[in-house]
C-alpha positions in Angstrom: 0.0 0.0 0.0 1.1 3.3 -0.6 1.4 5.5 2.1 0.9 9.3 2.5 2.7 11.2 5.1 2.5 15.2 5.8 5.6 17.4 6.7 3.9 20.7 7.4 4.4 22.6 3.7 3.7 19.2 1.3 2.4 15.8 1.2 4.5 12.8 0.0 3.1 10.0 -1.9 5.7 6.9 -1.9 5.8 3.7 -2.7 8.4 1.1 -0.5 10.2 4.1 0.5 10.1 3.2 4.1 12.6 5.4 5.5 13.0 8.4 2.8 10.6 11.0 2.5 12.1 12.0 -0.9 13.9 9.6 -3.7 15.5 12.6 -5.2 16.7 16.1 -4.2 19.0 19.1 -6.4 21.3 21.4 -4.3 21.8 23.7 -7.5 22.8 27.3 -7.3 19.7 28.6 -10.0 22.0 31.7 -10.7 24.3 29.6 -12.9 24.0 30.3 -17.2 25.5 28.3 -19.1 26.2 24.4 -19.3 25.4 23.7 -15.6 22.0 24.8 -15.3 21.4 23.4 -19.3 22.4 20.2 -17.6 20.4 20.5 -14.9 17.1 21.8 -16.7 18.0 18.8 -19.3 17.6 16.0 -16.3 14.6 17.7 -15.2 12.6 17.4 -18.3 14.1 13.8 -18.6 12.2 13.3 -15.1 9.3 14.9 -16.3 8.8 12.8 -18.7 8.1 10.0 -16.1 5.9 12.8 -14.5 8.8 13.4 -11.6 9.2 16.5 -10.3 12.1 16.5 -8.1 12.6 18.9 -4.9 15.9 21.7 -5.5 16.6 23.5 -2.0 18.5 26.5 -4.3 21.6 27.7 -2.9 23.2 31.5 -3.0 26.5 30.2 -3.6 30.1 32.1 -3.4 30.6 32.1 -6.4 28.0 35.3 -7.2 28.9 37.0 -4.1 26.4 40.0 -5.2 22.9 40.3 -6.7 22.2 38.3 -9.3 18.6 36.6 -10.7 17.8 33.3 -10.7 17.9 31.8 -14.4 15.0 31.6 -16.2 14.4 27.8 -16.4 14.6 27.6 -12.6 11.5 30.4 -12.4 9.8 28.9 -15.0 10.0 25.4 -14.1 8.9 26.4 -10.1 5.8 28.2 -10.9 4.9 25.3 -13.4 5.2 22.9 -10.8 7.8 20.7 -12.7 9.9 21.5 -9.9 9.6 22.4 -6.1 11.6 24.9 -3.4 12.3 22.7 -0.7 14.9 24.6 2.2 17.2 23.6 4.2 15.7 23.7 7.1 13.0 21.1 6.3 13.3 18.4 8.4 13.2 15.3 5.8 15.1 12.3 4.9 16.1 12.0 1.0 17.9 8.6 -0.5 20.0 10.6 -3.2 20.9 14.6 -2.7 22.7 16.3 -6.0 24.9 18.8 -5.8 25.6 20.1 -9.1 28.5 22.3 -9.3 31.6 22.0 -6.2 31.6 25.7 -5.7 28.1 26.1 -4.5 29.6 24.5 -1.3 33.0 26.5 -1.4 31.7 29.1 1.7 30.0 27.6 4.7 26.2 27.7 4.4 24.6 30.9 7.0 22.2 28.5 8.5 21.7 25.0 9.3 20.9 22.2 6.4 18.1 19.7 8.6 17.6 17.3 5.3 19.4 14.2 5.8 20.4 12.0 2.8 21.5 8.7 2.6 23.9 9.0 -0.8 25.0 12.3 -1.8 26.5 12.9 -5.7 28.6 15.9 -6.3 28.7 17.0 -10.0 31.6 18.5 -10.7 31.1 20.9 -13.6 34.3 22.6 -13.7 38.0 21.1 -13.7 40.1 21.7 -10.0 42.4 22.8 -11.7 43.0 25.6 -15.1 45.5 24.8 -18.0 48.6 26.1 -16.2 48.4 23.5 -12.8 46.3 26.7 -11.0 43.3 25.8 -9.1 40.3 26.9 -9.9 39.4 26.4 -6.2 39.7 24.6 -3.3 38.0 21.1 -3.7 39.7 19.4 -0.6 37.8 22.3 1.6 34.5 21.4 -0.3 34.8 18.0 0.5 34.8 18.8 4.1 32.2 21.1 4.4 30.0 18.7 2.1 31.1 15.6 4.8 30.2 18.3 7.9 26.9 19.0 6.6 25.4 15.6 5.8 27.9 13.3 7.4 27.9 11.2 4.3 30.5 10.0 2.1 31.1 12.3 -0.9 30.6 10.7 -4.6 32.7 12.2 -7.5 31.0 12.7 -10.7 32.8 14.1 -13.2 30.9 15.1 -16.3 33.8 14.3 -19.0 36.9 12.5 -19.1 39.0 15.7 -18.9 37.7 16.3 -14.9 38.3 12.8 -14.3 41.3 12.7 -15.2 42.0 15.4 -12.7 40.1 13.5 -9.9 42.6 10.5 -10.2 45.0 12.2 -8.1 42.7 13.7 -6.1 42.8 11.3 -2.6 39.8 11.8 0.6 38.4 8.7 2.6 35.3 11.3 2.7 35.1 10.6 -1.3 34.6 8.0 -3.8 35.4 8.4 -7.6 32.0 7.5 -9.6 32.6 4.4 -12.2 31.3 6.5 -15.3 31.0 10.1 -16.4 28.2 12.5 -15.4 27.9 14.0 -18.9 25.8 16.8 -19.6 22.7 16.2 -21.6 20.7 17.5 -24.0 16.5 17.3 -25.4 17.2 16.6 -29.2 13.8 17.5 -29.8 14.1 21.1 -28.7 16.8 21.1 -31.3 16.2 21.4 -35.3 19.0 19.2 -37.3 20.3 21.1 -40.8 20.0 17.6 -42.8 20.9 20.2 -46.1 23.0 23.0 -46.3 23.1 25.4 -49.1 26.5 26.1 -51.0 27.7 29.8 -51.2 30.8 31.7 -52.2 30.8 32.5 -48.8 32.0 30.3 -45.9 30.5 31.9 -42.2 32.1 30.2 -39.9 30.8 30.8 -35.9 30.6 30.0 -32.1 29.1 30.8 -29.1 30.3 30.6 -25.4 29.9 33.0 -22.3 31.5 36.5 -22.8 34.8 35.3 -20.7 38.1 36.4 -22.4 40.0 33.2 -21.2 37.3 30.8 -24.0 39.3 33.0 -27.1 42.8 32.1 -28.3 45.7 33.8 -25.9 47.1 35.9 -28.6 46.0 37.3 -32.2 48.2 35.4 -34.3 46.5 32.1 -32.9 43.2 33.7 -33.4 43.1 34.8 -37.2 44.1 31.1 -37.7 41.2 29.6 -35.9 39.3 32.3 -37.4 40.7 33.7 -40.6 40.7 37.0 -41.8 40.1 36.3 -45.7 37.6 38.1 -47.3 35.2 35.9 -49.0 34.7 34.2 -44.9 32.9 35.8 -42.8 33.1 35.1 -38.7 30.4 35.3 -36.7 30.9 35.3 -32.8 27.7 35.5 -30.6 28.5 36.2 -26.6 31.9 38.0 -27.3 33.4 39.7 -24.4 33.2 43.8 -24.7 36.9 44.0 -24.8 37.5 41.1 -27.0 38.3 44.4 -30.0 40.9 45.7 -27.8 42.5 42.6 -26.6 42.8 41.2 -30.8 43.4 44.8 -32.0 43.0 45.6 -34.3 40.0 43.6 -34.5 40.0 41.9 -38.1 37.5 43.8 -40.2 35.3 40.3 -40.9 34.9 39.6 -37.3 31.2 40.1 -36.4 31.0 40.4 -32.6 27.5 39.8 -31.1 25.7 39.9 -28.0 23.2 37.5 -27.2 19.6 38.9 -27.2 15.6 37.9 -27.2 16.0 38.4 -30.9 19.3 36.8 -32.1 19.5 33.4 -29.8 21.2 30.5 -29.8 19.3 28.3 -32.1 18.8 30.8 -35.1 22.1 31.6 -34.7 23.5 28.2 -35.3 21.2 27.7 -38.5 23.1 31.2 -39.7 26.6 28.8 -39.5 28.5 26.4 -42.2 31.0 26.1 -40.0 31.5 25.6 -36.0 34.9 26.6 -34.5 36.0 26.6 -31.0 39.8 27.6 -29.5 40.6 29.3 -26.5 42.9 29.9 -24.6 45.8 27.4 -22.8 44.8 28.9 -19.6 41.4 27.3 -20.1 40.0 24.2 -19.6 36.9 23.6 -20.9 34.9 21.4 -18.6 32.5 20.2 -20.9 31.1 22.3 -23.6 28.0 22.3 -23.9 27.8 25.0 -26.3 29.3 22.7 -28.8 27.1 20.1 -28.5 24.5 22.5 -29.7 26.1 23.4 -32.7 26.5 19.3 -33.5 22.9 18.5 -33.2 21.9 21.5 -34.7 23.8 19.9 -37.9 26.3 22.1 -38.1 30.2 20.9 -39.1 32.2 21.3 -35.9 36.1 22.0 -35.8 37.8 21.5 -32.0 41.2 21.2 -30.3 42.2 17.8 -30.0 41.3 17.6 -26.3 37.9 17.6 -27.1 38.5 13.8 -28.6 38.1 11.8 -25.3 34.5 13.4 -25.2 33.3 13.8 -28.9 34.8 11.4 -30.3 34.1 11.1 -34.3 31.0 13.6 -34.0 33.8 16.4 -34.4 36.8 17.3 -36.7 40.4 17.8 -34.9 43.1 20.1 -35.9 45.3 22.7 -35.0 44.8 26.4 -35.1 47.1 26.4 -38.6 45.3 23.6 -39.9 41.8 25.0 -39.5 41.4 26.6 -42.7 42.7 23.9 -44.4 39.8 21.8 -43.0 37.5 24.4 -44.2 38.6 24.9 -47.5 38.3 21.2 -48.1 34.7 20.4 -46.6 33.1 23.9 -48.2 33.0 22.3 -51.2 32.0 19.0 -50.9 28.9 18.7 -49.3 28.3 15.4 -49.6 31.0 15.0 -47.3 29.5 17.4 -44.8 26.4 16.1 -44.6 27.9 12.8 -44.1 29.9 13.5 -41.1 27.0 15.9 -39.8 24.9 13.1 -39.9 27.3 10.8 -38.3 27.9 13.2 -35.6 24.2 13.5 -34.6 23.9 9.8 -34.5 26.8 9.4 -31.8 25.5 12.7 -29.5 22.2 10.4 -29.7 23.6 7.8 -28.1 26.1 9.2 -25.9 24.0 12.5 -24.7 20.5 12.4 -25.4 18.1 13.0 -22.4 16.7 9.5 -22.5 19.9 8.3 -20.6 19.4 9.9 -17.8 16.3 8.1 -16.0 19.1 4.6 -16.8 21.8 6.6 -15.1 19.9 7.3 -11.6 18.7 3.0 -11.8 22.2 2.6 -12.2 23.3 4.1 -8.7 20.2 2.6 -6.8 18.3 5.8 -6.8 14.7 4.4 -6.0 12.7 5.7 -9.3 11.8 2.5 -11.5 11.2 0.4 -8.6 8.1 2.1 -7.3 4.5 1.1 -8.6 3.5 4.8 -8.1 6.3 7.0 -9.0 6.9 9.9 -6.4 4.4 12.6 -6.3 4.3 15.6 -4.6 1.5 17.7 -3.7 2.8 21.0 -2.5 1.1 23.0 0.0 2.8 26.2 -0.5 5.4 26.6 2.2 4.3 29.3 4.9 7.1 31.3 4.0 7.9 34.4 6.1 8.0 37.8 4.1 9.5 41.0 5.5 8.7 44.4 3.7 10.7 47.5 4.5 10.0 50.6 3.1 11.8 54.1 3.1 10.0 57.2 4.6 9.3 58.8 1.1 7.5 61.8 0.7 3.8 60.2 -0.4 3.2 56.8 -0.5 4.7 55.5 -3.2 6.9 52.7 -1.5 4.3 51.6 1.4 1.8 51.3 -1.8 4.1 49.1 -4.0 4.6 47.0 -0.9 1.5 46.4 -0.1 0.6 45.4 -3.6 3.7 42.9 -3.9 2.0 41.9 -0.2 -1.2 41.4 -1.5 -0.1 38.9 -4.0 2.3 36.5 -2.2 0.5 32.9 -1.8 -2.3 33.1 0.8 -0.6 31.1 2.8 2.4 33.4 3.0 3.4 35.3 6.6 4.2 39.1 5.7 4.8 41.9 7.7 5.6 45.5 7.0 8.4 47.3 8.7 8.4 51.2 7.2 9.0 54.8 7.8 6.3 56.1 6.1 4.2 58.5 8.2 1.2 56.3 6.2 1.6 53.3 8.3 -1.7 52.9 9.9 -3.2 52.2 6.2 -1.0 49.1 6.3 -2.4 48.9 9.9 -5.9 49.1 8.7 -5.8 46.3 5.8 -4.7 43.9 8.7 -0.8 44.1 8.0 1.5 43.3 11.3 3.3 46.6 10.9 6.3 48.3 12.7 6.6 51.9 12.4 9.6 53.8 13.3 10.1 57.8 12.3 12.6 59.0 9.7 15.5 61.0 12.0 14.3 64.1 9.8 11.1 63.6 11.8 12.5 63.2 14.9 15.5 65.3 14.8 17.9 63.1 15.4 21.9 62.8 14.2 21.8 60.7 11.1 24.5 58.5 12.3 23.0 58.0 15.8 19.3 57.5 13.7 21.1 54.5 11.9 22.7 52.6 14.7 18.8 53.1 16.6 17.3 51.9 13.2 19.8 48.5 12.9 18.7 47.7 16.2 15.1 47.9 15.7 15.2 45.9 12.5 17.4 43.5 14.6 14.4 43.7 17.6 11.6 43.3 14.7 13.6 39.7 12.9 14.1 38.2 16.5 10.5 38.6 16.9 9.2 37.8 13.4 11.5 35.5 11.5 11.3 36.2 8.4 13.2 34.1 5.7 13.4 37.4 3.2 13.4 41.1 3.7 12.6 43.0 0.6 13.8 46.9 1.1 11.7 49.9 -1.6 13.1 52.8 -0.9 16.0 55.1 -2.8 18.9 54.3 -0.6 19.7 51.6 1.7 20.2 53.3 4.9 23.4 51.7 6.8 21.2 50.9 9.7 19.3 48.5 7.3 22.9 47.2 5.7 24.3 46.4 9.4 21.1 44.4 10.5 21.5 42.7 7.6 25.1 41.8 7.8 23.8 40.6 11.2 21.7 38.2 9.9 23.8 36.6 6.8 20.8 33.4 6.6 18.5 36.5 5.9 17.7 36.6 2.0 17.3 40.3 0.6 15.8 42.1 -2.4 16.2 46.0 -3.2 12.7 47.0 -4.8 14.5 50.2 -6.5 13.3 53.1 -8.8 15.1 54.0 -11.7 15.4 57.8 -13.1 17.6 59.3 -10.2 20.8 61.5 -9.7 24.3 60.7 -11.0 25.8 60.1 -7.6 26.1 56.2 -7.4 29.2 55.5 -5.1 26.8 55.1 -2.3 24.2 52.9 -4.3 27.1 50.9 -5.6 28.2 49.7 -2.4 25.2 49.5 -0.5 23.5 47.0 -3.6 25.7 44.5 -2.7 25.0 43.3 0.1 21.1 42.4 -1.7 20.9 39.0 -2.9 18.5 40.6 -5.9 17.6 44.1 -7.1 14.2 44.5 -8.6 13.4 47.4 -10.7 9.9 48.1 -11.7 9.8 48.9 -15.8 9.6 52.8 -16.3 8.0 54.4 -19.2 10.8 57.4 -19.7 13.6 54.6 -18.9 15.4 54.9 -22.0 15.8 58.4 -21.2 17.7 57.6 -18.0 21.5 58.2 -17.2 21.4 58.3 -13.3 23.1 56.6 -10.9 21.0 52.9 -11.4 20.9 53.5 -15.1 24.7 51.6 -15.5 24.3 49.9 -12.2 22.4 46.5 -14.2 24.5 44.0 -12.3 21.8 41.5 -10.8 18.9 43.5 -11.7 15.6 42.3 -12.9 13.2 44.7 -14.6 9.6 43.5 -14.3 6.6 45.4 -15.8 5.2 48.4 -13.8 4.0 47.7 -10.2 0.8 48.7 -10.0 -1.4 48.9 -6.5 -4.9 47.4 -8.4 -4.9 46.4 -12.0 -6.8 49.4 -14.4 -9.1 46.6 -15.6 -10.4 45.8 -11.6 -10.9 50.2 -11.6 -14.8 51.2 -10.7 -16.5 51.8 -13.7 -17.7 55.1 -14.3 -21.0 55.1 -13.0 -19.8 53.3 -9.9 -17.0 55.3 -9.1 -19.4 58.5 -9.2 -21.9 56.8 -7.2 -19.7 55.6 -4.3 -18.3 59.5 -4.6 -21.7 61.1 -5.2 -20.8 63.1 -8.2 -23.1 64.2 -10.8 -23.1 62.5 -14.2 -23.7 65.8 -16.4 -20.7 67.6 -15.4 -16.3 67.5 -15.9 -14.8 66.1 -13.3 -11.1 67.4 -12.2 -9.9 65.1 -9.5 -6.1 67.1 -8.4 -4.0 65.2 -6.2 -0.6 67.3 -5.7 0.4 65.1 -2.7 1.2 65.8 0.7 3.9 68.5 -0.5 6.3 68.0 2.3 9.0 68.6 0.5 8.4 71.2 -2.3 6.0 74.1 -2.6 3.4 73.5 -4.3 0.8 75.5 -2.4 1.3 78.6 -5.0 0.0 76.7 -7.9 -2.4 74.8 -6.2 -3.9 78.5 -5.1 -3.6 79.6 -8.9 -5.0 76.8 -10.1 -8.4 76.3 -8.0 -8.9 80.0 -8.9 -8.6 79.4 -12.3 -10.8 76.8 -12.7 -13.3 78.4 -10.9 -14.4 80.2 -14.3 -15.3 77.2 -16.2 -18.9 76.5 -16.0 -19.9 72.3 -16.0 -16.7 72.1 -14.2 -16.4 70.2 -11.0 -12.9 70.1 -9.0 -12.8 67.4 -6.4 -9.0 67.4 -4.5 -7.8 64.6 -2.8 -5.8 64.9 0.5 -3.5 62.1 1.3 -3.4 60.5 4.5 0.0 62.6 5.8 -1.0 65.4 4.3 0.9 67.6 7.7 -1.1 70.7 6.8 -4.9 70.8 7.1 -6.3 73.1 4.3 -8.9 75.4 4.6 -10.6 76.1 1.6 -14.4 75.5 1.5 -15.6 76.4 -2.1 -14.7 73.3 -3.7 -14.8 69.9 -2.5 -11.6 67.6 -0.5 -11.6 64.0 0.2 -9.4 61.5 1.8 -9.6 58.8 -0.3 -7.0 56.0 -0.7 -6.3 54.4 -3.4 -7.8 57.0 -5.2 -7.0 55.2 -8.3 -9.7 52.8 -8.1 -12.4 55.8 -8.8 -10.1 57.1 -11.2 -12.5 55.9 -14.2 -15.6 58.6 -12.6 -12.7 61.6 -13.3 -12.4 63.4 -16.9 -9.3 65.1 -15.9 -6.8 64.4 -13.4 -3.9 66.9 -11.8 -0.9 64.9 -10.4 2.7 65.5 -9.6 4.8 62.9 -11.8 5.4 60.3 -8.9 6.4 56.7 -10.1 3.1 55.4 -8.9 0.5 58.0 -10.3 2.6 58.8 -13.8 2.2 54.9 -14.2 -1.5 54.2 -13.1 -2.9 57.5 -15.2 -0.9 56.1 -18.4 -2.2 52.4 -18.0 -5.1 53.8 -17.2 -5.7 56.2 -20.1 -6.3 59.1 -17.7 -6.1 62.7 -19.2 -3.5 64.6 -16.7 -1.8 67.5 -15.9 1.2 66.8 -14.8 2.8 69.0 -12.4 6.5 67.5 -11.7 7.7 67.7 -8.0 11.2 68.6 -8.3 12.9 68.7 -5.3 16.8 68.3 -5.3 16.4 64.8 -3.5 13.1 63.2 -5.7 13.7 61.0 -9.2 13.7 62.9 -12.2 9.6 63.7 -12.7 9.8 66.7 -14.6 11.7 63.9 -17.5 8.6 61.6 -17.3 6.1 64.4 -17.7 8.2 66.0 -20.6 8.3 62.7 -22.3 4.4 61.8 -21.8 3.7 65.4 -22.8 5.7 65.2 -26.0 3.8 62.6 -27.2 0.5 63.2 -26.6 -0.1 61.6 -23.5 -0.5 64.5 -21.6 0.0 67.8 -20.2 2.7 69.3 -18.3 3.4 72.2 -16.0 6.1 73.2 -13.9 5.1 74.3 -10.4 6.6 77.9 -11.0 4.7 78.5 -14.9 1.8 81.2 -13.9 1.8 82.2 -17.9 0.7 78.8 -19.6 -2.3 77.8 -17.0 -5.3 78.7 -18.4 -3.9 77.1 -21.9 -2.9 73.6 -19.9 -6.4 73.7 -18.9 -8.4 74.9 -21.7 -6.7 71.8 -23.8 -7.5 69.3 -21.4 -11.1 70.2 -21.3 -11.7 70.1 -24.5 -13.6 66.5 -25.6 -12.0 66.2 -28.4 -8.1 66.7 -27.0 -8.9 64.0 -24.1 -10.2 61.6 -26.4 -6.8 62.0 -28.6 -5.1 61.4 -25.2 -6.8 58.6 -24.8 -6.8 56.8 -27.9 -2.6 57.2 -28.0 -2.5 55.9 -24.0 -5.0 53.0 -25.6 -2.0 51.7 -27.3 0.1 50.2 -23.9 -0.2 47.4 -22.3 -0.8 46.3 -18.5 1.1 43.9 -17.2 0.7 42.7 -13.5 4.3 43.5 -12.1 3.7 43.4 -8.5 2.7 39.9 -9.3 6.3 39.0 -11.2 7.7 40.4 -8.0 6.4 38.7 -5.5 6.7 35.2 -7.4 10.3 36.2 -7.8 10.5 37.3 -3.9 9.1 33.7 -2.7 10.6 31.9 -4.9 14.5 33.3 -3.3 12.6 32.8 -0.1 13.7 29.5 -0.1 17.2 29.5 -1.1 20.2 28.7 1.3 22.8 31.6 2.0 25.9 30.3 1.3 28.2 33.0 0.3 28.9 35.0 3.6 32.6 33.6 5.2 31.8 32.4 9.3 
């Protein structure tokens, strides 16, 4: 009988598993490109097939020691369910624990691993040690962290004959040497074979690798063999390294260098090729090359080192740099030839490398898959993860807002708190958020440096009391308090929500960002525009699409909206919002304004007050609500009048909201007067600086004419709304899980 057993966040289905709650578990740092996480994401799909989805407890290895994303497959293949999250301090038993890749496990993990396993494989991707007898790192200090952890003996698994021939010297009575090579595989269906190839005068001869200097020949001379400067050849080189020019200069004039992109990938590219060509330098050893076995089963002719022999055997061509174009030369003309050994060549990577070997391989070393009647299942119940938002003071509400709709769309099952600044907290307070408010020092009056060393201690206070797996910080800069709690806590995961469109000083931001384990940066319309301090600063960054509080679709319609506000249907409603103007003066215009549009008829101005508005105002000939989020009635107002805020510039373009725009532009805000100049250029709207008292009356008469806010309208139709606080906070739980394991002890 099968038997089901629940461990708090899933329930495990297994059949004669006895004393294992899991067959199969990956220790795989997701941040990895390249062949290891190919490799990976190829055995996954292999289990798949046999409707497996293994567990991965992902580890924030060394070897990224900043922010950096998890790859694409690993994101995909979580919220599909072919995978599942499991962390480290879930306390199961597993038979057989993979650790792909020896360097995830160079630095000491931050917290304890409570999974036990009973065999434990360690992949090794990458060769101890380089071309010149350096190592590449320590494996002896691997092993023994690997033995501390899990108390197992350690199994080698090379994945070519090049590693294992490194490992033969290598001695440990914590380690075994596995009988057979861990190659890489790869899904040949994914992969369209060139069975013809059309002749040309000219010969295009390519390869792609990682843009890392060390995978191109040492010196020029042995470059412009491998890849010769003749003119009726042309080279094609996709993932070259920015200062591959300047290292080969001068760069031969038929060299085309390429960077990889959505539009130009890997598998077009290939089809582009006659020729495949890979040399680099003596320094390097190539581990595996994975990249290469793409261009074989894409059916393209491949030219290699002799090294590569042991591994590819006859489905490549062996020469030397000098004799490379000889080879060329010879095949470019006879195609019956080329398609020959093309053909050949696919037929061996079938046998040696397709994904069909891999459920064979796991029988092989006992791992418990083909022996079950009922293959493992698992039915997660979404682990009650522990979410901490932070958020800046800010001068609205612009952070507390994006937090609580990256809050509000976390699994239900999720445990989130809010620690902020903001003086807005009780509306976090009133949606039944735990929330910890502590003042900005600008409020209180305190030293800046004193303010810091009070706020590290009451971040420390708040993670002693609430746990929390994650912290995810929205505010401009990183305050140093927040940076020495964190450095407090290395088990603590963190993500910098950030802005983009700020000021040029970046020293600070620099710095500060590394300590984050990712950077999220919501998509800005003027972004293209933008050359401040996080416009170079790309390193670990994620863009996702605009985070948006409530959707524009789930907005009030209408009638509703001017029903819940009582407002009459027959007139033009002005809805301004300048914010709580705490720090810039906007009172002037706001007087000139209301005055002004006092003498339009059918007119109806409605201003909205925000919560920390510090200032009551006393006007009584027009009307003022509190109302939060105003967006949600934003469909009952013709005409809105906003400062350019991140938030608001966003919701009344997705929105298709006619708006005057009135830029805050204090010294220390992001750059609004550049996102209303760009939306006014275009059509999108109106703009007006808080100090114009000339161009007022003809901001206004434009916007209230019908015909100029239905123009507006129909150009705003054209974007698109994509849910961003929901790509955020799948991306937030999904690190969640991940084991720290790049802070020294």
């Amino acid at each position: 009988m099968a038997s089901t057993k629940e461990y708090g966040f899933y329930i495990l289905h297994s059949e004669s598993m006895k004393d294992y709650d899991l067959n199969f578990l990956y220790f795989a740092d997701p941040r990895f490109t390249g062949g290891t996480t190919s490799s990976i994401a190829n055995e996954i799909k292999a289990l798949k097939q046999k409707k497996i989805a293994p567990g991965v407890c992902p580890v924030l290895s060394s070897v990224f020691p900043g922010p950096r994303p998890f790859h694409e497959f690993f994101t995909n293949a979580a919220e599909e369910n072919d995978i599942f999250f499991i962390p480290a301090s879930s306390k199961i038993s597993v038979h057989t624990a993979i650790v792909h890749h020896p360097r995830i496990f160079e630095t000491f993990p931050s917290e304890q691993i409570h999974i036990s396993v009973k065999q434990l494989i360690l992949v090794i991707h990458h060769p101890p040690f380089n071309g010149v007898g350096l190592a590449e790192y320590d494996l002896e200090k691997i092993i023994h962290n690997l033995y501390e952890l899990f108390r197992r003996k350690i199994t080698l698994a090379p994945v070519s004959p090049i590693i294992r021939d490194q490992l033969l010297s290598f001695t440990s009575d914590k380690t075994e040497l596995l009988d057979k090579n861990w190659y890489n595989l790869i899904d040949l269906k994914e992969w369209h074979f060139r069975s013809k190839r059309a002749l040309s005068d000219q010969i295009i001869i390519g390869r792609h690798s990682r843009p890392q200097l060390s995978k191109w020949p040492a010196t020029r001379e042995e470059a412009v063999l491998a890849y010769p400067e003749k003119t009726n050849v042309r080279i094609k080189m996709l993932g070259a390294p920015p200062e591959l020019s300047n290292y080969f200069k001068p760069k031969p004039i038929n060299w085309e260098l390429l960077e990889f992109s959505t539009d130009r990938n890997v598998r077009s590219f290939l089809q582009e090729i006659d020729f495949y060509v890979y040399y680099h330098s003596h320094e390097w050893i190539e581990a595996f090359g994975y990249c290469i076995l793409e261009a074989i089963v894409s059916g393209v002719l491949v030219i290699l080192p002799k090294s590569f022999k042991p591994l590819f055997g006859p489905a490549a061509i062996y020469s030397t740099p000098k004799n490379v174009w000889k080879t060329i030369k010879h095949l470019s003309n006879d195609n019956a030839s080329y398609i020959k050994h093309t053909k050949q060549a696919y037929s061996f990577i079938k046998e040696k490398f397709d994904i069909k070997n891999f459920i064979p391989r796991l029988d092989l070393y006992g791992v418990p898959l083909k022996k079950q009647k009922h293959l493992l299942t698992i039915i997660p119940k979404k682990p009650p993860q522990r979410i901490l938002m932070m958020t800046s003071n800010g001068v609205g509400l612009g952070h507390l807002t994006r937090a609580m709709a990256i809050l509000d769309r976390f699994p239900p099952n999720t445990k989130t708190a809010i620690f902020t600044l903001s003086q807005g907290f009780q509306l976090a307070v009133k949606q039944g958020i735990l929330t910890q408010f502590v003042p900005f020092h600008r409020l209180t009056g305190a030293p800046n440096k004193q303010w810091n060393t009070a706020l590290a201690e009451e971040v420390n206070d708040f993670i002693a009391f609430f746990k929390p797996n994650i912290i995810v910080f929205d505010g401009n800069t990183p305050y140093s308090g927040l940076i020495d709690a964190l450095n407090y806590h290395p088990h603590i995961k963190s993500v910098w929500l950030r802005r983009a469109l700020w000021g040029k000083d970046s020293k600070v931001l620099k710095q500060r960002s590394k300590r984050f384990d990712l950077i999220i940066e919501p998509e800005e319309f003027s972004g293209r525009f933008d050359e401040g301090a996080t416009s170079k600063d790309t390193n670990g960054v994620i863009i996702v699409p605009p985070i948006l509080n409530i959707n524009p679709k789930s907005r009030l319609s209408f009638k509703e909206a001017r029903k819940s506000l009582k407002i009459t249907y027959n007139k033009i409603v002005i809805a301004m919002m300048l914010g709580a103007g705490n720090n810039f003066e906007f009172s002037t215009i706001r007087g000139i304004l209301i005055s002004q549009l006092k003498q339009y008829q059918d007119v109806e101005l409605i201003e909205i007050i925000p919560p920390i508005k510090k200032e009551k105002l006393d006007e009584s000939n027009h009307r003022q609500i509190e109302l939060y989020p105003a967006y949600r009635y934003s469909q009952g107002f013709d005409i809105m009048i906003t400062s350019a805020g991140y938030n608001t510039f966003h919701e009344n373009l997705l929105g298709g909201i006619p708006t005057l725009f009135i830029p805050n532009e204090a010294f220390e805000m992001d750059r609004q007067l550049l996102r209303a100049k760009h939306a006014s250029l275009i059509g999108y709207a109106e703009i007006l600086r808080a100090n114009d008292r000339i161009n007022i009356k003809e901001k206004l008469d434009r916007l209230l004419d019908a015909n100029e806010r239905e123009k507006m309208k129909q150009r705003m139709a054209v974007l698109q709304f994509d849910d961003g606080a929901k790509v955020a906070a799948r991306l937030i739980h999904q690190l969640s899980f991940a084991l720290r394991a790049k802070t020294p002890l």
